[in-house]
C-alpha positions in Angstrom: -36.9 8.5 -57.6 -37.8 7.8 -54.2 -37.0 9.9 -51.1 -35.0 7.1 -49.5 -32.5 6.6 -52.8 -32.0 10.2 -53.0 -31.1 10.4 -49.0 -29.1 7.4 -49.9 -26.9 8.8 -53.1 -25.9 11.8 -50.6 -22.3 11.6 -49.4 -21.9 14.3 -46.6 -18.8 16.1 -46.0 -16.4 14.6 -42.6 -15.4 17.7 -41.3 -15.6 21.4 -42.1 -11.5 22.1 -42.8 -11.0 25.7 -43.3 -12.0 29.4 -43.5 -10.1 31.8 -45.7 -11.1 35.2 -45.1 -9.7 38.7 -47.2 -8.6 41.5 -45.6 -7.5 45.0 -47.4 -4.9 46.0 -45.9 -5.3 44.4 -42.4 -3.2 41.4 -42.9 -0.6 42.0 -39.8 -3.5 42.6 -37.7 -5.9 40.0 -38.7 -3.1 37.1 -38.5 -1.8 38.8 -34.9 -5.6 38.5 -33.7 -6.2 35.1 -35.0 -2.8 34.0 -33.4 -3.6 35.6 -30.4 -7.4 34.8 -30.1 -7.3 30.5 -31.1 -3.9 30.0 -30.0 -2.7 29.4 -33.6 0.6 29.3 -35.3 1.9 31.0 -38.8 1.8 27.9 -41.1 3.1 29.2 -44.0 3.5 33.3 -45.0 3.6 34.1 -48.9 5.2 37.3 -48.3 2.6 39.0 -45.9 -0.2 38.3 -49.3 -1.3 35.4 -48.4 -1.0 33.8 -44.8 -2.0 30.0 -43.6 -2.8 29.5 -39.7 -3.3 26.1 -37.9 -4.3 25.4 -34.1 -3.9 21.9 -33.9 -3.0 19.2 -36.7 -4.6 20.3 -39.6 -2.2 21.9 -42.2 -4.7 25.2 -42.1 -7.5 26.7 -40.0 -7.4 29.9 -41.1 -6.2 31.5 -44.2 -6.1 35.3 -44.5 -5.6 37.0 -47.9 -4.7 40.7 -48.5 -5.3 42.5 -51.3 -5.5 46.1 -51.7 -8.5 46.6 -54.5 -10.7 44.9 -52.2 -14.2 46.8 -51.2 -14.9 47.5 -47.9 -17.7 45.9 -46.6 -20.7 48.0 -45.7 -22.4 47.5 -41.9 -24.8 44.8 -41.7 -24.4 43.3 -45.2 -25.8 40.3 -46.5 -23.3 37.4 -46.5 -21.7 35.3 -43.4 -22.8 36.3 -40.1 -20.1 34.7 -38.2 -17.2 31.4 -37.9 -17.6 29.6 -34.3 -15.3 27.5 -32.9 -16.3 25.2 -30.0 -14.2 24.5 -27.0 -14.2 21.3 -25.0 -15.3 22.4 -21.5 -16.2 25.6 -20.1 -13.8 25.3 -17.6 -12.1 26.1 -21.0 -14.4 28.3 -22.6 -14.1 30.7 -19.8 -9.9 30.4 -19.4 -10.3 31.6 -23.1 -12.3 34.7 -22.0 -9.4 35.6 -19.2 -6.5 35.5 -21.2 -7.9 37.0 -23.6 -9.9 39.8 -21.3 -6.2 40.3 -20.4 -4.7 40.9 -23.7 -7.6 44.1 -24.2 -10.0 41.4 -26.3 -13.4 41.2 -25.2 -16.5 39.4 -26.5 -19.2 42.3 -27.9 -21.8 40.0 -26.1 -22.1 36.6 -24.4 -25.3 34.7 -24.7 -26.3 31.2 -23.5 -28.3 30.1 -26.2 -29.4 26.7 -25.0 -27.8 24.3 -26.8 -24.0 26.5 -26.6 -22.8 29.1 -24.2 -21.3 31.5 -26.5 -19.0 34.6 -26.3 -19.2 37.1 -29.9 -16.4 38.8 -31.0 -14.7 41.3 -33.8 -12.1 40.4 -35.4 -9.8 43.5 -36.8 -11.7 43.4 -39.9 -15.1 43.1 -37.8 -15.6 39.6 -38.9 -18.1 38.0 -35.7 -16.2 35.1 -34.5 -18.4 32.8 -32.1 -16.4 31.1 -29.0 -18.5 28.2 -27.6 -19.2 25.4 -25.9 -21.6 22.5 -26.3 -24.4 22.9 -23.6 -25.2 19.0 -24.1 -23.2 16.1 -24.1 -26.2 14.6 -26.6 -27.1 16.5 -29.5 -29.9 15.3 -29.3 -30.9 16.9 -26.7 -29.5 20.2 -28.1 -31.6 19.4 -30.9 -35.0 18.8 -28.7 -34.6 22.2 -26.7 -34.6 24.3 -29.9 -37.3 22.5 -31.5 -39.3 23.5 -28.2 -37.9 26.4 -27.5 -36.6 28.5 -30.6 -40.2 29.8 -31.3 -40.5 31.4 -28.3 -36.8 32.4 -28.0 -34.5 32.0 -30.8 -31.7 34.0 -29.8 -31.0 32.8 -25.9 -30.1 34.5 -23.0 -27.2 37.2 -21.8 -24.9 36.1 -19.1 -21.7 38.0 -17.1 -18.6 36.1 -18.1 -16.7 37.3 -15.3 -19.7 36.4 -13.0 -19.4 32.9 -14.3 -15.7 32.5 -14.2 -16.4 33.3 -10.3 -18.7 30.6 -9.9 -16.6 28.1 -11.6 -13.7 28.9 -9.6 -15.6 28.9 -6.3 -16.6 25.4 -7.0 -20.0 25.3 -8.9 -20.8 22.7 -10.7 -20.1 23.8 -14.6 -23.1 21.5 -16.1 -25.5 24.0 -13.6 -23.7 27.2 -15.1 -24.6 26.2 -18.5 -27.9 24.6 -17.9 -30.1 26.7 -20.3 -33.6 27.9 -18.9 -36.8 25.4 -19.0 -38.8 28.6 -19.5 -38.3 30.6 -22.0 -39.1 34.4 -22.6 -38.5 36.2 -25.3 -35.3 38.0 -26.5 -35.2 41.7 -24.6 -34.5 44.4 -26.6 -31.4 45.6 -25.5 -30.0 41.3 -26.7 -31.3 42.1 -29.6 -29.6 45.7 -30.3 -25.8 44.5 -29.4 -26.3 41.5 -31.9 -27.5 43.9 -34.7 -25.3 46.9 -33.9 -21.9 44.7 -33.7 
């Protein structure tokens, strides 16, 4: 068979729809968080087993499972790393960071990574949920600056959220506070520990 009727017989999914996670015994405090971190609303609630969450018009998000034989987790386990949901702006990205800054939430570490400007958080379970936004209007321009840059620096750069935020509101132009770096070094150490260590 050749490599352009394989390609062709491939039927790629539209959308990514949901993410059901399983807490132990968490379930009050995973659904709060959720609620309180995307801005999402209870769907449905089978009894505080089984809860469905929604932040815009898809019937469910989010779906968070409890069950109590469940096994912990160990630190840095193989599996998923982390869910990240992207924001339209960073006018938005960083109104996010605010509120939520205000409600005692706050990102374990923020990185620009070229193509997205991203905040990292835990999740009451210590789940890593990404917050991001889109660097480039074209992705495939996003695209190009990894293939050039990701061998060099695959992980990005740190950045001050608050120190943004005051730049945005003083008037800076938002594409120049996400404009990633035409030169790249490599990761520092101390990037590199808070991504592991979270």
């Amino acid at each position: 068979m050749s490599k352009a009727a394989t390609t062709a017989s491939i039927i790629s999914p539209r959308k990514l729809a949901h993410v059901v996670l399983r807490t132990r015994s968490n379930i009050d405090a995973m659904v709060q968080w959720y609620c309180v971190v995307l801005g999402a609303q209870i769907v449905f609630n089978a009894g505080g087993r089984l809860v469905f969450l929604s932040y815009d018009d898809e019937h469910h998000r989010i779906a968070i499972a409890a069950s109590p034989d469940l096994t912990e987790r160990p630190p840095r386990a193989a599996g998923l790393d982390h869910i990240a949901f992207t924001y339209d702006d960073i006018d938005a990205l960083l109104t996010t960071y605010e509120r939520l800054k205000q409600a005692g939430i706050l990102p374990f570490v923020c990185i620009n990574h070229g193509p997205t400007t991203s905040l990292y958080y835990n999740d009451p379970d210590h789940n890593r949920i990404e917050l991001q936004v889109d660097n480039f209007a074209d992705m495939s321009e996003a695209t190009l600056l990894m293939q050039e840059q990701f061998s060099i620096n695959p992980v990005g750069t740190e950045f001050d959220p608050d120190e943004l935020l005051a730049r945005l509101r003083s008037g800076d132009d938002p594409a120049e506070l996400v404009r990633p770096t035409r030169k790249p070094s490599a990761p520092t150490r101390e990037l590199i520990a808070k991504i592991i260590s979270s």
